[in-house]
C-alpha positions as a Markdown table, in Angstrom:
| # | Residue | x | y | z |
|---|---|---|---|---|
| 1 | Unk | 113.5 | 174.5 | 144.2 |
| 2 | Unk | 112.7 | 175.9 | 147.7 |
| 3 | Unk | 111.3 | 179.0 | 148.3 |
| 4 | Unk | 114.3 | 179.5 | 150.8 |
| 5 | Unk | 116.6 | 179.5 | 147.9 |
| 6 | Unk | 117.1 | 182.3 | 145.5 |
| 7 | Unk | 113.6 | 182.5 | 142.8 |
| 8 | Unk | 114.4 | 184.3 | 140.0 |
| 9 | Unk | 113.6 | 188.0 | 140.1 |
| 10 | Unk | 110.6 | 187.6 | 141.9 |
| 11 | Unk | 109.4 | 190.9 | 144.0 |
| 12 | Unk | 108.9 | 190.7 | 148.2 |
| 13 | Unk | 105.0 | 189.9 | 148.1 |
| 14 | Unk | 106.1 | 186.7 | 145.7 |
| 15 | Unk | 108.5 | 185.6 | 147.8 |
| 16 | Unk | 106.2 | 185.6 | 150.6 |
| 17 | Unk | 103.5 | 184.2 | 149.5 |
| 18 | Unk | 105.4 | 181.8 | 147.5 |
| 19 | Unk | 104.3 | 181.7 | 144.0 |
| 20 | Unk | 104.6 | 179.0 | 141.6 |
| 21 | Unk | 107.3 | 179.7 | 139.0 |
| 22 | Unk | 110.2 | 178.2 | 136.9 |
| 23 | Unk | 113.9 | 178.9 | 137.5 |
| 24 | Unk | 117.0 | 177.7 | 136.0 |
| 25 | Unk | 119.1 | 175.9 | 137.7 |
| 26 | Unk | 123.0 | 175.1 | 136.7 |
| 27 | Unk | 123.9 | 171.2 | 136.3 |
| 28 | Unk | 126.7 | 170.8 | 138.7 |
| 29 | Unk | 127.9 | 167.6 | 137.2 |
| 30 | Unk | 127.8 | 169.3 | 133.3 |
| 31 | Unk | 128.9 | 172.8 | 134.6 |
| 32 | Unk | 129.5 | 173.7 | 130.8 |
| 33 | Unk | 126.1 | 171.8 | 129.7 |
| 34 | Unk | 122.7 | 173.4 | 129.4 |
| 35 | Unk | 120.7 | 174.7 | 131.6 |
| 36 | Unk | 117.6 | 173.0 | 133.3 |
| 37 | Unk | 114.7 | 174.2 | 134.5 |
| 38 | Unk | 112.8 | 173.1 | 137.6 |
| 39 | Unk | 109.2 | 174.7 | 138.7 |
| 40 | Unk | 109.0 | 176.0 | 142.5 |
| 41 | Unk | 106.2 | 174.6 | 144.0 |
| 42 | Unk | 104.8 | 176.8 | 147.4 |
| 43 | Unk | 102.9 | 173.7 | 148.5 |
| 44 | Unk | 105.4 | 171.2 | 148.7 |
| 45 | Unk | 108.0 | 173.9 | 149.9 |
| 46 | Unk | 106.1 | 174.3 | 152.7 |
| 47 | Unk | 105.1 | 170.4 | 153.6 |
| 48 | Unk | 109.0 | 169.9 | 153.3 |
| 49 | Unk | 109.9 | 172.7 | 156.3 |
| 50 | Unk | 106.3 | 170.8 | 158.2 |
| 51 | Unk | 108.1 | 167.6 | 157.9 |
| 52 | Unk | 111.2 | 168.8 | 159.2 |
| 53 | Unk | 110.0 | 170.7 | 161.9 |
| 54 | Unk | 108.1 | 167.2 | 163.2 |
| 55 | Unk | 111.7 | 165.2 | 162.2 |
| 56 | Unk | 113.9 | 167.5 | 164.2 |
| 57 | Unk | 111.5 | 168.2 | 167.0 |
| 58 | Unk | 111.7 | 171.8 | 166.6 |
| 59 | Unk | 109.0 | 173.8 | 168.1 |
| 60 | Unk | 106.2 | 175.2 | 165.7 |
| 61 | Unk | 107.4 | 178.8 | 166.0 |
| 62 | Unk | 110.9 | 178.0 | 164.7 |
| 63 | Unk | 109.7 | 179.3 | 161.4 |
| 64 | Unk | 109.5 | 183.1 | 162.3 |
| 65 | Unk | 112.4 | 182.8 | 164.9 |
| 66 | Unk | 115.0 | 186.0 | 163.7 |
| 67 | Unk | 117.7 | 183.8 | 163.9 |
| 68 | Unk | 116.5 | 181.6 | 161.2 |
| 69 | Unk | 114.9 | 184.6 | 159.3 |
| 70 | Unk | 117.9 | 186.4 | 159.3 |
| 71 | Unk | 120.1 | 183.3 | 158.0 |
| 72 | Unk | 117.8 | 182.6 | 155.8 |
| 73 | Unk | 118.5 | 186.2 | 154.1 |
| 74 | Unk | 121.9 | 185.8 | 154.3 |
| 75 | Unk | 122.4 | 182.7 | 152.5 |
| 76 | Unk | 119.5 | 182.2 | 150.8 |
| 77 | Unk | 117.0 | 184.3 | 149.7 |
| 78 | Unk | 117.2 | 188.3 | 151.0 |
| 79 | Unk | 113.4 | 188.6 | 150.7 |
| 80 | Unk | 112.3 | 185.8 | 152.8 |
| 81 | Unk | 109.5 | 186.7 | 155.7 |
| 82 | Unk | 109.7 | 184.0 | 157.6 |
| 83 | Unk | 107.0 | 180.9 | 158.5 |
| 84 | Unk | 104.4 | 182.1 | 161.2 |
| 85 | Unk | 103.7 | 179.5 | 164.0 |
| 86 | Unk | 100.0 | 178.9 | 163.0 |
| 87 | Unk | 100.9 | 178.3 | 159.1 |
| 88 | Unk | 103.0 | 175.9 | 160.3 |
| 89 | Unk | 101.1 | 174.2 | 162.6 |
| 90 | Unk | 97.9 | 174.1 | 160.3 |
| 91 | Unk | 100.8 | 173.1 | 157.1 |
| 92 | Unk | 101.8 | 170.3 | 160.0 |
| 93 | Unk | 98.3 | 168.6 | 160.8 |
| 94 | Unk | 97.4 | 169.2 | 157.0 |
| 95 | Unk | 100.1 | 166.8 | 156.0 |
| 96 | Unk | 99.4 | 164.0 | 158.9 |
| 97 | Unk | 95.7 | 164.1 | 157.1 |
| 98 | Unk | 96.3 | 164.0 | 153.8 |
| 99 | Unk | 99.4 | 161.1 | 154.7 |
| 100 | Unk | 96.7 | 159.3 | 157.0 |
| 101 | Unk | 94.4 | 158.9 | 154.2 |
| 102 | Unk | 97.0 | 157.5 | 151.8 |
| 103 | Unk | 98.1 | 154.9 | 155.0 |
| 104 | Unk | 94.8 | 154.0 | 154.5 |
| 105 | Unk | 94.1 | 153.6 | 150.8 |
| 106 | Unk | 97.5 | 151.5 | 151.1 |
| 107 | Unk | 96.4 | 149.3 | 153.6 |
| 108 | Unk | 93.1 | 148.7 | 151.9 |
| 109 | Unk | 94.8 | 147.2 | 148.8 |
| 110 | Unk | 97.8 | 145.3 | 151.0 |
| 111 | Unk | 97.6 | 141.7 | 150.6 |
| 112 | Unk | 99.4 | 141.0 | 153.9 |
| 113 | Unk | 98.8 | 141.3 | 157.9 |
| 114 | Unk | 100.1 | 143.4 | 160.0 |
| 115 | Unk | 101.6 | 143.3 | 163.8 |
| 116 | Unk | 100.6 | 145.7 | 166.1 |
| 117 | Unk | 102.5 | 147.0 | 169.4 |
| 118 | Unk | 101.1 | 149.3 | 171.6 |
| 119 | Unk | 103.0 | 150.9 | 175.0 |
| 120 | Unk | 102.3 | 153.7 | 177.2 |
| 121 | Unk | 104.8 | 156.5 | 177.7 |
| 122 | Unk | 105.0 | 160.1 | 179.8 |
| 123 | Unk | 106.1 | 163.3 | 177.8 |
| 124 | Unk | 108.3 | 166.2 | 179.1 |
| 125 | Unk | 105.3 | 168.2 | 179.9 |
| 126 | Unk | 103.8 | 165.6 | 181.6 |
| 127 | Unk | 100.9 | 164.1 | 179.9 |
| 128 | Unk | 100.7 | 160.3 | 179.5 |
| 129 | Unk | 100.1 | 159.0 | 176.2 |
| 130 | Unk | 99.1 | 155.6 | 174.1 |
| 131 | Unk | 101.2 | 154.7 | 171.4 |
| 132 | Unk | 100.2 | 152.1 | 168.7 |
| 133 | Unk | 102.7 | 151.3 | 166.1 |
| 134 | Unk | 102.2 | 148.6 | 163.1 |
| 135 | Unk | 104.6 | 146.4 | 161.5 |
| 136 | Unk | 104.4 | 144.4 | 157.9 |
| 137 | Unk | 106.5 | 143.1 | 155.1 |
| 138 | Unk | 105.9 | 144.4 | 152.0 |
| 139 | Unk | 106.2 | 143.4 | 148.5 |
| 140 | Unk | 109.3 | 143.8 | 148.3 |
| 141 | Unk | 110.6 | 142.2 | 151.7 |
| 142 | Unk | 111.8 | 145.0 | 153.3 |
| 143 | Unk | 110.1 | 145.1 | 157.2 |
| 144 | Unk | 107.9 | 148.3 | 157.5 |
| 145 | Unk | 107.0 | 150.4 | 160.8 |
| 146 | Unk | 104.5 | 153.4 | 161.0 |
| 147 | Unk | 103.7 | 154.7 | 164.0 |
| 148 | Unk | 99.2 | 154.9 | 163.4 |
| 149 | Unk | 97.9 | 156.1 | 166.8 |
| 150 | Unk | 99.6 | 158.8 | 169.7 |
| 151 | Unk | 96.4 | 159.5 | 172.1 |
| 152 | Unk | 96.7 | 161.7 | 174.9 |
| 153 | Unk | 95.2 | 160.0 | 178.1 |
| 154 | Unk | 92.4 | 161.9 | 179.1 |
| 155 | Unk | 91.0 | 158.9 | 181.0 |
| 156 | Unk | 92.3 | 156.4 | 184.0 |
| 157 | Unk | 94.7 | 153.6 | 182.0 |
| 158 | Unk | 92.2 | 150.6 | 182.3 |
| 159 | Unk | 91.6 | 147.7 | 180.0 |
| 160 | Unk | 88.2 | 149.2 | 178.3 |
| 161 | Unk | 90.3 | 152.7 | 177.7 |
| 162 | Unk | 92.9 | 150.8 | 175.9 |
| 163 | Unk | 91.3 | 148.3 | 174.8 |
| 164 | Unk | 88.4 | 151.5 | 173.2 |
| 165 | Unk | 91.7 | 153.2 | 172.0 |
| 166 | Unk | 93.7 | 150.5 | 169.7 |
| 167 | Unk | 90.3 | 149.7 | 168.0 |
| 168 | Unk | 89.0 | 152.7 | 166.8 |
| 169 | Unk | 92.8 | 153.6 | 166.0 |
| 170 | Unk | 92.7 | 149.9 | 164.0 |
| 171 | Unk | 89.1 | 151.1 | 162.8 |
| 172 | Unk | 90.1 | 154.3 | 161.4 |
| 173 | Unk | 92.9 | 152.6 | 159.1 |
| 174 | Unk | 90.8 | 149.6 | 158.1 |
| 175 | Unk | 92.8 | 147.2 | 159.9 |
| 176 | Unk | 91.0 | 145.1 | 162.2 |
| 177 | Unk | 90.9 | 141.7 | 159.8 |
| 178 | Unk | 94.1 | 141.7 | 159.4 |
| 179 | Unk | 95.6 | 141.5 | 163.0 |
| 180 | Unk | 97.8 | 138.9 | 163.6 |
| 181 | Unk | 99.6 | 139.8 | 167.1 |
| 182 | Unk | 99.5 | 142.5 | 169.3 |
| 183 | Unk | 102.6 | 142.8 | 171.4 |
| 184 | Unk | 102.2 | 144.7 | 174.7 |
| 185 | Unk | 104.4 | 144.7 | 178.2 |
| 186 | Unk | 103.0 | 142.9 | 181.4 |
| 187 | Unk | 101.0 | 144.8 | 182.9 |
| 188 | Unk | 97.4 | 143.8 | 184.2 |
| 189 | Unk | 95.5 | 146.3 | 182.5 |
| 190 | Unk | 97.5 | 145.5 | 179.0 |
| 191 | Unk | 96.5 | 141.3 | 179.4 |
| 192 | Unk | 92.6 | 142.4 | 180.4 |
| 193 | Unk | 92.9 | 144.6 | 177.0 |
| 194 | Unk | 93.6 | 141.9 | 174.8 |
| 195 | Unk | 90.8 | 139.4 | 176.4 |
| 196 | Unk | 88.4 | 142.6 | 175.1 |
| 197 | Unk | 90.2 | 142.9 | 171.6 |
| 198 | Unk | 90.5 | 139.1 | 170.5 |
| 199 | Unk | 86.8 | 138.7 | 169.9 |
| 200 | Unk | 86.7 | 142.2 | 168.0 |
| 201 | Unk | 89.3 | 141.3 | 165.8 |
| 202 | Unk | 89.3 | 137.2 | 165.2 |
| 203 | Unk | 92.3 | 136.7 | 164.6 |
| 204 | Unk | 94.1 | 133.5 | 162.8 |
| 205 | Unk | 95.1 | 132.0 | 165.6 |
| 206 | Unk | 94.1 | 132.8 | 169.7 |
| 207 | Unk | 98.1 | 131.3 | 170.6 |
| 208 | Unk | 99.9 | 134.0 | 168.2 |
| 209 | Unk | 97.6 | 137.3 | 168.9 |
| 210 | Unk | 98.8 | 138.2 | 171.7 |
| 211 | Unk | 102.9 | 138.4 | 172.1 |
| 212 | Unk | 104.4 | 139.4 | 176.2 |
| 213 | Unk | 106.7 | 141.6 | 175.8 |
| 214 | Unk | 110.0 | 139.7 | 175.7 |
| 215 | Unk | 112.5 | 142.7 | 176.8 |
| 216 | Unk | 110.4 | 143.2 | 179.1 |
| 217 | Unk | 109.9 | 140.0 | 180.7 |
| 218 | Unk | 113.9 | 139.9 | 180.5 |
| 219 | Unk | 114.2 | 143.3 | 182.6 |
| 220 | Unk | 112.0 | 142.3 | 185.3 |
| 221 | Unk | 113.6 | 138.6 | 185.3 |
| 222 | Unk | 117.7 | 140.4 | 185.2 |
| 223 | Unk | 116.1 | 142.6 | 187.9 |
| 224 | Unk | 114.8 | 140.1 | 190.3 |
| 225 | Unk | 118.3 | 138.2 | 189.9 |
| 226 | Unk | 120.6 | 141.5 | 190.6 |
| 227 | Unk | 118.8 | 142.8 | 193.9 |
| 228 | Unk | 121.0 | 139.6 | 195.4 |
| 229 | Unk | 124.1 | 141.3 | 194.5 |
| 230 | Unk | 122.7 | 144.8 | 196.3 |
| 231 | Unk | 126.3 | 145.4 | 198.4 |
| 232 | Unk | 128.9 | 145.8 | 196.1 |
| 233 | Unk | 126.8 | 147.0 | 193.1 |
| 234 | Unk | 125.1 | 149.7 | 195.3 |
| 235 | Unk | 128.7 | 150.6 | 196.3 |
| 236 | Unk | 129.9 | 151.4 | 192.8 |
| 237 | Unk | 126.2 | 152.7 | 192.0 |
| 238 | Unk | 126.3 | 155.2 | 194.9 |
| 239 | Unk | 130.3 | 156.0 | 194.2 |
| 240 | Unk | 129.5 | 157.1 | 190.1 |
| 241 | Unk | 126.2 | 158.8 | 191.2 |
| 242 | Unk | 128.6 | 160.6 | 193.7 |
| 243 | Unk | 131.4 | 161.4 | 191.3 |
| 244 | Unk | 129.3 | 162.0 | 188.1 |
| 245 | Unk | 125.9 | 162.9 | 188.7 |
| 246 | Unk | 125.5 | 165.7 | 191.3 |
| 247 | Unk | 126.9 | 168.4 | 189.5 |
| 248 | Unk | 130.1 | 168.9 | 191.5 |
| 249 | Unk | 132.9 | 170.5 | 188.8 |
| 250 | Unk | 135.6 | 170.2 | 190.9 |
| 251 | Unk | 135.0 | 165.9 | 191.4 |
| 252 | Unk | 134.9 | 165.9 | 187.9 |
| 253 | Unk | 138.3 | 167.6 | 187.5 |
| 254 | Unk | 139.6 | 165.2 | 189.8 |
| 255 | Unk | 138.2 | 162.1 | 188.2 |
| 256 | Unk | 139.9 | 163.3 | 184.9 |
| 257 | Unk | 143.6 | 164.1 | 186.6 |
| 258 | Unk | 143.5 | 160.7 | 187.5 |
| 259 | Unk | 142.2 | 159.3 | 184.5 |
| 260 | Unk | 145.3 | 161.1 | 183.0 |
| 261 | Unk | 147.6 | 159.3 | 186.1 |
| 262 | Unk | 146.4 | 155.9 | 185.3 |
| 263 | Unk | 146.5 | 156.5 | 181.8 |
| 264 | Unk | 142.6 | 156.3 | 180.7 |
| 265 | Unk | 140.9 | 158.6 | 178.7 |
| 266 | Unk | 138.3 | 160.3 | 180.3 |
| 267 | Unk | 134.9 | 159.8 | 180.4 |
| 268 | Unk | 131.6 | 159.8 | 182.5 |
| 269 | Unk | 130.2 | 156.7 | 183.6 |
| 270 | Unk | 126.6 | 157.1 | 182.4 |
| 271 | Unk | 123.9 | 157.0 | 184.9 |
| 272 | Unk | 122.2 | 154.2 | 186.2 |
| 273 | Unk | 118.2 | 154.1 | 185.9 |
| 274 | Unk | 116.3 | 152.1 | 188.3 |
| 275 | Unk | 113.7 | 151.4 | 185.5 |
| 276 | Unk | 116.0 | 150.5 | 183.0 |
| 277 | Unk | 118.6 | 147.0 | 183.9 |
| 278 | Unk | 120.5 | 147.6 | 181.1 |
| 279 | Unk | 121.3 | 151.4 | 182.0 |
| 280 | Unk | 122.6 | 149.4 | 185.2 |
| 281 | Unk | 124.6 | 147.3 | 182.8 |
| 282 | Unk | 126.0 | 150.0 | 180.8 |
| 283 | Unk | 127.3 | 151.5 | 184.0 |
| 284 | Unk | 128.6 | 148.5 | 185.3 |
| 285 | Unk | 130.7 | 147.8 | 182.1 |
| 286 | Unk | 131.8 | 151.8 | 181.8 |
| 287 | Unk | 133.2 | 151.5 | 185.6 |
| 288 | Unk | 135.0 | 148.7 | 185.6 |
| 289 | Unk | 137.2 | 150.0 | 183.1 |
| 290 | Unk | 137.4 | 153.0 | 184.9 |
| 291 | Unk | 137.9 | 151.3 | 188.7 |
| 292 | Unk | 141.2 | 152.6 | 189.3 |
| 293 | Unk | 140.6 | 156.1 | 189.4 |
| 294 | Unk | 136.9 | 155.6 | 190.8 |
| 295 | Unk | 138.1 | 153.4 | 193.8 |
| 296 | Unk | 140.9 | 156.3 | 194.5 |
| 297 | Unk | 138.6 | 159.2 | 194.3 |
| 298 | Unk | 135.6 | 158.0 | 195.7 |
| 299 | Unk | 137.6 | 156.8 | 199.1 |
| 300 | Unk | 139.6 | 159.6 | 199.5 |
| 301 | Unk | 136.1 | 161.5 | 199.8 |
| 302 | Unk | 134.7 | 158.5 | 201.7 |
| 303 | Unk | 135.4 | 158.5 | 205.9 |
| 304 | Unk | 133.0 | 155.6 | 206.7 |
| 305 | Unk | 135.3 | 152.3 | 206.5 |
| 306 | Unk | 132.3 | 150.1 | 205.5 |
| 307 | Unk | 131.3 | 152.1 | 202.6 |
| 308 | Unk | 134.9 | 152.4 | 200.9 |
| 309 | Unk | 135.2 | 150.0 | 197.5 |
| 310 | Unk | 137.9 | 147.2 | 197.9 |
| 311 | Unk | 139.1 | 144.7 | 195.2 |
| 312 | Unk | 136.5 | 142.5 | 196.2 |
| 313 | Unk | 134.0 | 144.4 | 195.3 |
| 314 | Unk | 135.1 | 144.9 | 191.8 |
| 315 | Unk | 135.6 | 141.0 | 191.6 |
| 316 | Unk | 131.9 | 140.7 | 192.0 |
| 317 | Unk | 131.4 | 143.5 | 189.4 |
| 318 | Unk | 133.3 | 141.7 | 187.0 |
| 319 | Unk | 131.8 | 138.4 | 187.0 |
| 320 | Unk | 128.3 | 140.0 | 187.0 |
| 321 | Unk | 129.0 | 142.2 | 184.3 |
| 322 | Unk | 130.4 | 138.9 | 182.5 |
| 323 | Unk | 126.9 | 136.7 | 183.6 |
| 324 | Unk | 124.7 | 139.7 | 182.4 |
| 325 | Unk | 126.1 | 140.1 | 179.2 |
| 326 | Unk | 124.2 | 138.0 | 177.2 |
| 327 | Unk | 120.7 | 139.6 | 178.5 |
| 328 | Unk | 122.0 | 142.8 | 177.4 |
| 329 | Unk | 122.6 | 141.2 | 174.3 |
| 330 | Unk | 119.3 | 139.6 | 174.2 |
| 331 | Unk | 117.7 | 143.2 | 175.1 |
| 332 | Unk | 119.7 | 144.9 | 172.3 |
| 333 | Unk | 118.5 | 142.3 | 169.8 |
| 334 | Unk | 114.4 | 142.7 | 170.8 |
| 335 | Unk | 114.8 | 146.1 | 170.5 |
| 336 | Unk | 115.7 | 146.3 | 167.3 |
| 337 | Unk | 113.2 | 147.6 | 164.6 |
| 338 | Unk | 115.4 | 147.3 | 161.5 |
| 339 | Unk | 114.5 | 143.7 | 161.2 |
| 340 | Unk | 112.3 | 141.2 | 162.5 |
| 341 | Unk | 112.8 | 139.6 | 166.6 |
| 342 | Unk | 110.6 | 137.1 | 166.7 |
| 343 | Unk | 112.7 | 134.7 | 165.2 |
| 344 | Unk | 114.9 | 135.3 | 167.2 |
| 345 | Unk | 113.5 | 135.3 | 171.1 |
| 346 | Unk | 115.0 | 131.2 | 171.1 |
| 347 | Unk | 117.3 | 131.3 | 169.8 |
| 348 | Unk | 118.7 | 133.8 | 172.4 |
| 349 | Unk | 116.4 | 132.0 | 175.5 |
| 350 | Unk | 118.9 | 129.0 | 174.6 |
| 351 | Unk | 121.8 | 131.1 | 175.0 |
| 352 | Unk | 120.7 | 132.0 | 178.6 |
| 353 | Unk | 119.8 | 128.7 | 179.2 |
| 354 | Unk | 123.3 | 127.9 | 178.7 |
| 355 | Unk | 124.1 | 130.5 | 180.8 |
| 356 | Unk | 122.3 | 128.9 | 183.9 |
| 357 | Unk | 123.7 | 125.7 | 183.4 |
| 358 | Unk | 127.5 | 127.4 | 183.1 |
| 359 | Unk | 126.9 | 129.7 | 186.5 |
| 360 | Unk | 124.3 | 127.2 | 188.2 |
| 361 | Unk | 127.5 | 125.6 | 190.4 |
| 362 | Unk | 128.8 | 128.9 | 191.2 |
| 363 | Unk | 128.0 | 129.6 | 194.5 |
| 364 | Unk | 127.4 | 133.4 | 193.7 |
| 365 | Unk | 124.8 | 132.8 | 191.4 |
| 366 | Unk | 122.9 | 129.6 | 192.6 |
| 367 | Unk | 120.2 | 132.0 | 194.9 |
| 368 | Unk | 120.3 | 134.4 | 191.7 |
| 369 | Unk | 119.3 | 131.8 | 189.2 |
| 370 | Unk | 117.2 | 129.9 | 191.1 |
| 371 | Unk | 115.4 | 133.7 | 191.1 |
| 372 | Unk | 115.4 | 134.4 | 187.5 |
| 373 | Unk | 113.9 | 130.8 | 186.6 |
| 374 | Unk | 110.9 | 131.1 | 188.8 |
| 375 | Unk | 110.6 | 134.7 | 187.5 |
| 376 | Unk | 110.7 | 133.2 | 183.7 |
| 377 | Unk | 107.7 | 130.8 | 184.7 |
| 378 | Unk | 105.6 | 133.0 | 185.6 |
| 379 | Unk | 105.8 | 134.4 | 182.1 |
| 380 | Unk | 104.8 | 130.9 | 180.9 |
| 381 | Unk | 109.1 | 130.8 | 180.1 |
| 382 | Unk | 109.8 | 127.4 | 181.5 |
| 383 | Unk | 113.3 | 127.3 | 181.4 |
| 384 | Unk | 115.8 | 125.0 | 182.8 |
| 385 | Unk | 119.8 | 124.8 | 182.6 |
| 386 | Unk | 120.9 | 123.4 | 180.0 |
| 387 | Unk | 124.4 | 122.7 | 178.1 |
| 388 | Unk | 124.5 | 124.8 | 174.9 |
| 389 | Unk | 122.1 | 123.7 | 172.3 |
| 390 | Unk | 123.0 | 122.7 | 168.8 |
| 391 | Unk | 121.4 | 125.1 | 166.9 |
| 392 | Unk | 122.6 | 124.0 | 163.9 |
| 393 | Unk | 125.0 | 126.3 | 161.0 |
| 394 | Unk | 124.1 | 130.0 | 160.8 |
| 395 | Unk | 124.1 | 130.9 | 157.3 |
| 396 | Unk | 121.3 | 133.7 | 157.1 |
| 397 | Unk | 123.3 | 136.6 | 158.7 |
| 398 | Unk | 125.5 | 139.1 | 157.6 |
| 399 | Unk | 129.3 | 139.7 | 158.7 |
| 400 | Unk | 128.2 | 141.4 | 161.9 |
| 401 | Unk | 126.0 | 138.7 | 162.5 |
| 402 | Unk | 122.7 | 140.9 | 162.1 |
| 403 | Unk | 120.2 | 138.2 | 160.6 |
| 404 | Unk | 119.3 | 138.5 | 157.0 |
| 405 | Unk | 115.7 | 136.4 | 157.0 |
| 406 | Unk | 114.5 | 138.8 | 154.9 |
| 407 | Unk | 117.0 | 138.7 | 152.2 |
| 408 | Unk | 116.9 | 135.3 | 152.4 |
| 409 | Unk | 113.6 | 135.0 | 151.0 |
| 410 | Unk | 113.6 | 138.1 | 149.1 |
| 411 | Unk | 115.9 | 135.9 | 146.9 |
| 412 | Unk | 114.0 | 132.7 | 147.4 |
| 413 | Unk | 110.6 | 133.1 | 148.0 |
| 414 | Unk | 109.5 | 132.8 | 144.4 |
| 415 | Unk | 109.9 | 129.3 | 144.8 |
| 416 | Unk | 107.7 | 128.5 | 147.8 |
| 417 | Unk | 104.9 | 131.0 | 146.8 |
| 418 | Unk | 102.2 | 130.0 | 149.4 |
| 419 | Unk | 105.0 | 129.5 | 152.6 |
| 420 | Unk | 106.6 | 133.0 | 151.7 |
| 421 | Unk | 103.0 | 134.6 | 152.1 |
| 422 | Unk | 102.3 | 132.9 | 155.9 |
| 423 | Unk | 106.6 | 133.7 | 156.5 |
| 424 | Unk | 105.1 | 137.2 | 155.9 |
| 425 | Unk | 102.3 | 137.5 | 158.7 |
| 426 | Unk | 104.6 | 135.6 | 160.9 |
| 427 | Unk | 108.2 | 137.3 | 160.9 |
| 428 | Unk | 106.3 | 140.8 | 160.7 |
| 429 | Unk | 105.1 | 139.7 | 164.7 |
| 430 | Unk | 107.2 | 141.6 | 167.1 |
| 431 | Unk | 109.2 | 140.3 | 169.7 |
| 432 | Unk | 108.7 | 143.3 | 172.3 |
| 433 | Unk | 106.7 | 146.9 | 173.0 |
C-alpha cells in the first residue's frame, strides 16, 4: 500500500515519516469475501515515486510542488507533507546504486555475451553526453536492453576519451570478456575508438566487433542521393516551413479553410530536419497528400513567378517519395529495439538493390543512384543493381510482418543446444547506434 493512500488511523508525524504498518484492504473481485491485509512499506513507497519521477521525466522538486500536495490530500491521504527535492534526489541515485549492483551480480552469473552500442547526444541544457547501452538474450529468449553508462563530456570527444569511457563503464559491470560487437556511427573519432578497445577486450572474432552503423550509413547515402533533386523539394520544403513553422496563426487558419474546401482533414505537415532524411521523408509523404491546398496558399502569398509550385513539381515529389520508401522502411526496421536488426540489414540491402535496378533507366534517378552506390562503398557496402533476389519463403514473422527469430527458437532451440547458444551472441548484435 502507498503512503499516498489512506493508512489506517495513523497520526501526521506517521504519515510523514512513513512508518511501516499493516492495513486492510477490501478484495474488489470478492467484495463480500474477507478482508486482506497488506504491510505498507516507507522504503519501497518512496523508490516507487523515484522511479517515476526518472520514468516520466519530472523534475526532482515535483514531490513538494502544492499542486501535487494538495491533490494528494484530496484524494488520497489528508495528512500527506509532501516529498522534498533532496529526499528525492538522494531516494533517486540510492536506487540507480543499489540496481547497478544487482546489473552486475546478474551479469557475473550470465552465460551469454552481450552487444554494446554507444552514441553521443546534446541535452536541453546543453551538455554533450556518452551513451552506452547493452543488448543480450536471455534465458528465456526475450531480447534485453539496459542502458549501463550516460557520461557527461567534460573532455574534447577524441578516440582515447571514448575509447577511456566505454571501458571503465564495461569495467565497472564486469563485462569486458564478453563483448561481442560494439555498434557505433561513422564518425572518425568512433573508428579510432574501436582500434584502442579491440585489444582491451579480445573479442571472438576482429570481423564481428565492430558493427557501422547501418541507419546511419543509409541517411548519409539517401542524403547524398536527394541534394540532386534540390529544386522542387526545396520548393515544397521552403512552402510548409512558410505555412507551418513560423508561427503565423492567421496562415494556419487559411491552410485549414482550404483543407475544408478540398475536403482534407487538417493537419500540419511536420517539419523537416536537415539532420534527419527521414524527417524529410515524413514531410514529403504528409504534403503530397495535402498539395492542393499547399500549392493554393503558398502561391497566393508567393509574387516571384520562379518560386510558385506547379504540377511538375509535385510529379517529382511523388516519384521520390515512391523511390525513398523503402529506405524509410529500412530506417524504421534498424531502429527498432523490440527485436533483433542484424538479421535483418540484407535482407533489406537486397530490397534497395532492387530498387536501383528498377529506377537505374530512369533518367531522374540515374545521377542519383550512381551517387548513392559510390556512397555505399565507401562503407565497404558494395552494391550493385540487381533484379529482386529470391529470398526464399518467409515463415518466421508475424501477421504484420515483424520477424519472430526469437520465438522461433524459443520453441526450437532445445534441439540444437550448442547452435542456439552462438544464435544467442549473434542476433543480440545490433544493426545501428
Amino acid at each position: 500500500m502507498s503512503s499516498l493512500e489512506v493508512v489506517g488511523n495513523c497520526n501526521v508525524e506517521e504519515s510523514v515519516r512513513g512508518s511501516n504498518m499493516v492495513q486492510s484492504e477490501l478484495n474488489t473481485s470478492n467484495p463480500s469475501g474477507p478482508l486482506t491485509h497488506r504491510t505498507y512499506n516507507k522504503d519501497r513507497d518512496r523508490e516507487n515515486f523515484a522511479k517515476m519521477v526518472v520514468v516520466c521525466g519530472l523534475p526532482f522538486s515535483f514531490g513538494e510542488h502544492p499542486g501535487f500536495i494538495a491533490y494528494i490530500r484530496e484524494t488520497y491521504n489528508p495528512s500527506f507533507q509532501g516529498l522534498s527535492r533532496s529526499m528525492v534526489k538522494r531516494d533517486i541515485f540510492e536506487f540507480q546504486e543499489k540496481h547497478c549492483q544487482y546489473l552486475r551480480a546478474y551479469f557475473e552469473l550470465m552465460d551469454c555475451r552481450v552487444a554494446i552500442t554507444t552514441d553521443m547526444g546534446r541535452s536541453p541544457n546543453g551538455f554533450d553526453y556518452l551513451t552506452v547501452t547493452e543488448y543480450w538474450i536471455d534465458y528465456n529468449w526475450n531480447l534485453q536492453k539496459r542502458i549501463i553508462g550516460y557520461k557527461i563530456c567534460q573532455k574534447k570527444k577524441t578516440e582515447i576519451y571514448i575509447a577511456t569511457t566505454v571501458l571503465e563503464i564495461l569495467d565497472f559491470f564486469g563485462l569486458c570478456d564478453k563483448v561481442v560487437s560494439i555498434t557505433l556511427d561513422n564518425a572518425s573519432a568512433n573508428l579510432n575508438a574501436i582500434n584502442l578497445l579491440e585489444p582491451r577486450l579480445c573479442p571472438i572474432s576482429k570481423y564481428a566487433f565492430h558493427v557501422r552503423c547501418a541507419a546511419h550509413i543509409l541517411n548519409l547515402v539517401v542524403s547524398d542521393g536527394v541534394k540532386l533533386f534540390e529544386n522542387s523539394c526545396d520548393k515544397i520544403d521552403n512552402a510548409c516551413f512558410y505555412i507551418f513553422h513560423m508561427n503565423s496563426s492567421s496562415r494556419i487558419n487559411q491552410f485549414k479553410e482550404l483543407c475544408n474546401a478540398f475536403k482534407l482533414p487538417f493537419r500540419k505537415v511536420p517539419k523537416h530536419v536537415k539532420t534527419r532524411w527521414n524527417s524529410f521523408y515524413d514531410m514529403l509523404e504528409v504534403a503530397y497528400a495535402y498539395r492542393q491546398p499547399i500549392t493554393t496558399l503558398f502561391n497566393n502569398h508567393n509574387a516571384y513567378p520562379e518560386f510558385k509550385i506547379n504540377d511538375s513539381d509535385w510529379d517529382e515529389v511523388n516519384e521520390l517519395r515512391i523511390f525513398l520508401k523503402s529506405f524509410y522502411d529500412a530506417t524504421k526496421i534498424f531502429f527498432e529495439i523490440y527485436y533483433p536488426t542484424i538479421s535483418e540489414i540484407l535482407i533489406h540491402i537486397c530490397e534497395i538493390s532492387s530498387i536501383f535496378s528498377e529506377y537505374k533507366t530512369n533518367t531522374l534517378f540515374t545521377s542519383a543512384i550512381e551517387v548513392m552506390i559510390t556512397k555505399f562503398k565507401k562503407y565497404n557496402l558494395d552494391i550493385q543493381p540487381e533484379e529482386e533476389p529470391d529470398l526464399g519463403t518467409n515463415d518466421i514473422t508475424n501477421d504484420n510482418g515483424i520477424p519472430e527469430l526469437l520465438n522461433w527458437w524459443r520453441n526450437l532451440g532445445a534441439q540444437y543446444p550448442k547452435l542456439s547458444r552462438m544464435v544467442k551472441d549473434v542476433l543480440a548484435i545490433q544493426g545501428s547506434s
